[in-house]
C-alpha positions as CSV (number, residue, x, y, z in Angstrom):
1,X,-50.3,-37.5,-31.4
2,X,-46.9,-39.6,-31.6
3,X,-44.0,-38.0,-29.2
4,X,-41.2,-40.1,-31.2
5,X,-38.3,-38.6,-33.0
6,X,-38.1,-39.5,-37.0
7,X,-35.5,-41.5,-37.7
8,X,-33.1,-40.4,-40.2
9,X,-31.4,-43.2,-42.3
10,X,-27.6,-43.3,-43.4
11,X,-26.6,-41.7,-40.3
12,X,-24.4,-43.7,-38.6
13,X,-22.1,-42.9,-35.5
14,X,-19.1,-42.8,-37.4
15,X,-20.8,-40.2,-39.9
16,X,-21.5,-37.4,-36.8
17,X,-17.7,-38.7,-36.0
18,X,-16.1,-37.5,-39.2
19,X,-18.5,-34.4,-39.1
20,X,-17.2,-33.2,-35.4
21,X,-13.6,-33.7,-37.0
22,X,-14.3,-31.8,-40.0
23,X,-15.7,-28.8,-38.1
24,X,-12.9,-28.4,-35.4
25,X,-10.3,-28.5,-38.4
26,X,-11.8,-25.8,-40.0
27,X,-11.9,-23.8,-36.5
28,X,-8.0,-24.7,-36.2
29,X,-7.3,-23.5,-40.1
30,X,-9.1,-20.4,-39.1
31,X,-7.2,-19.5,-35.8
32,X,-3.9,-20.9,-38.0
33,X,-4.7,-18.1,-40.8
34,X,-5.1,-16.0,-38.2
35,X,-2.1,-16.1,-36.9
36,X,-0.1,-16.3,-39.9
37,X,-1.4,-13.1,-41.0
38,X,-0.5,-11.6,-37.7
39,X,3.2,-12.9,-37.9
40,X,3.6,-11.3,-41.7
41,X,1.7,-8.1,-40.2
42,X,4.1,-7.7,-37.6
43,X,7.0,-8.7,-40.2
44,X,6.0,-6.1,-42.6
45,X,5.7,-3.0,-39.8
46,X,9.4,-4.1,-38.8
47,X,10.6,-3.9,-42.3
48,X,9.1,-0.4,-42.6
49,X,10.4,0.6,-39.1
50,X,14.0,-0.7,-40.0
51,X,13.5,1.0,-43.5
52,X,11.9,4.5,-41.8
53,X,15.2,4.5,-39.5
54,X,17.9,4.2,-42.3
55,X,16.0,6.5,-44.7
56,X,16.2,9.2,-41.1
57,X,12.9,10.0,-42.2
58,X,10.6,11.8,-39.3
59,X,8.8,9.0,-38.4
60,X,11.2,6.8,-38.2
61,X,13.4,9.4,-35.9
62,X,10.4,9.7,-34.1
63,X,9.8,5.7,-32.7
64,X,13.3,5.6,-31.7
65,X,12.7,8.8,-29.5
66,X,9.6,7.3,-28.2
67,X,11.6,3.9,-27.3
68,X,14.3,5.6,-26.0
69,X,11.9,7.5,-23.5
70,X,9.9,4.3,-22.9
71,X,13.3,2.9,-21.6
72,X,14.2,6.2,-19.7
73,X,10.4,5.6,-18.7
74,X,11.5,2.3,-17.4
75,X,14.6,3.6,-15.7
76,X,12.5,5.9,-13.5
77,X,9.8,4.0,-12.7
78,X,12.4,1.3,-11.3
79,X,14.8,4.4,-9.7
80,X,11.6,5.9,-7.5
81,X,11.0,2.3,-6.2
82,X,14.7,2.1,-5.0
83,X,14.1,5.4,-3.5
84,X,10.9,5.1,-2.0
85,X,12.4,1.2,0.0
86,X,16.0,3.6,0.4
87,X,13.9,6.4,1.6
88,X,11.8,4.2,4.3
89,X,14.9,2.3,5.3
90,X,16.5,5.4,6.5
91,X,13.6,6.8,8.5
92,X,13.7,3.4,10.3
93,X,17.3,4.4,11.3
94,X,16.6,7.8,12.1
95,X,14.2,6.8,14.5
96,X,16.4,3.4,15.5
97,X,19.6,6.4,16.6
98,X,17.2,8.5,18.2
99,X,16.5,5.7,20.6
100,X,19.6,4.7,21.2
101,X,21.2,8.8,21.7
102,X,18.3,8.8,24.4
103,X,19.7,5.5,26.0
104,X,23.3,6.7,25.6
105,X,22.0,10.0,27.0
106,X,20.4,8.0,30.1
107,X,23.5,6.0,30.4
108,X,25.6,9.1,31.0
109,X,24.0,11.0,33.3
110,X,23.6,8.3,35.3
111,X,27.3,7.9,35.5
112,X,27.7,11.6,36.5
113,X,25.3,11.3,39.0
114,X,27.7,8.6,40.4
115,X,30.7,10.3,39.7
116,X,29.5,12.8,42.0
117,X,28.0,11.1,44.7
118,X,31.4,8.8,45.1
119,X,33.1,12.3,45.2
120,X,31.0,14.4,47.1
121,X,28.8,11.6,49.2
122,X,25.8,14.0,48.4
123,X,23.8,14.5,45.4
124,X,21.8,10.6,45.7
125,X,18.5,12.4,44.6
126,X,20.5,12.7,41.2
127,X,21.4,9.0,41.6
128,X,17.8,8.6,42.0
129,X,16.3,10.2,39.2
130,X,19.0,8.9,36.6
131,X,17.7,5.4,38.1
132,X,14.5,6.1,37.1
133,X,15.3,7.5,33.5
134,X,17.7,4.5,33.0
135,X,14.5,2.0,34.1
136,X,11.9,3.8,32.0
137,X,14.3,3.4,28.9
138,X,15.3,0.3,29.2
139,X,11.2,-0.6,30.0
140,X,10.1,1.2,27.4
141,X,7.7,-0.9,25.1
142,X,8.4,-1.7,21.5
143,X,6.2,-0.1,20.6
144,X,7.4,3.4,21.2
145,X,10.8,3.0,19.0
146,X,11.2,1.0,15.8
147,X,13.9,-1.8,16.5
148,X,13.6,-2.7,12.9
């Protein structure tokens, strides 16, 4: 038993050449007809959309409400994102004043405290403790208030 191919006679390189050619144009005209009848598709359904709207016929009444909410769609959709970023925003600067009325807060008493011990001599327990409030604010880590 031979293993060898037959040989086949007439065909030449440049035969198979002109045969890969042919076959990938035909593949091209296809997608090209494709598309072409896409194109005149999509032609066709505008005509009847534009002619559905000036005849005020129901359907054509009917796609311009349903484009008209598809914008109004849009409009929301892009309105609750400029919310939601608005919305976070202002938490961060709820909580940014909070930390700053305590420090302001801090800052005060401690200035009573001196107020009164520079008028009285007495009361340096309450210099004391607004010394320590003062210190635990301004030590405070990040991580307790949002500086951002």
């Amino acid at each position: 038993m031979q293993n060898a191919l037959p040989t086949v006679e007439g065909l030449t390189p440049l035969i198979l050449w002109y045969t890969f050619v042919g076959v990938v144009g035909i593949g091209g005209l296809i997608v090209l007809y494709g598309k072409v009848v896409e194109v005149f598709q999509k032609h066709r359904k505008n005509r009847e959309d534009a002619k559905a709207k000036e005849d005020g016929t129901i359907q054509g009444q009917l796609k311009e409400i349903n484009r008209r909410l598809d914008t109004i769609d849009d409009y929301i959709r892009e309105s609750d994102k400029k919310f939601d970023r608005d919305n976070r925003r202002l938490n961060s600067l709820e909580t940014n004043v909070a930390h700053i009325e305590k420090g302001i807060n801090a800052l005060a008493r401690a200035e009573l405290a001196h107020i009164q011990h520079d008028l009285t001599g007495n009361h340096g327990d309450n210099l004391g403790r607004a010394e320590t409030e003062i210190t635990n604010y301004l030590t405070k880590k990040e991580d307790d208030h949002d500086l951002g």
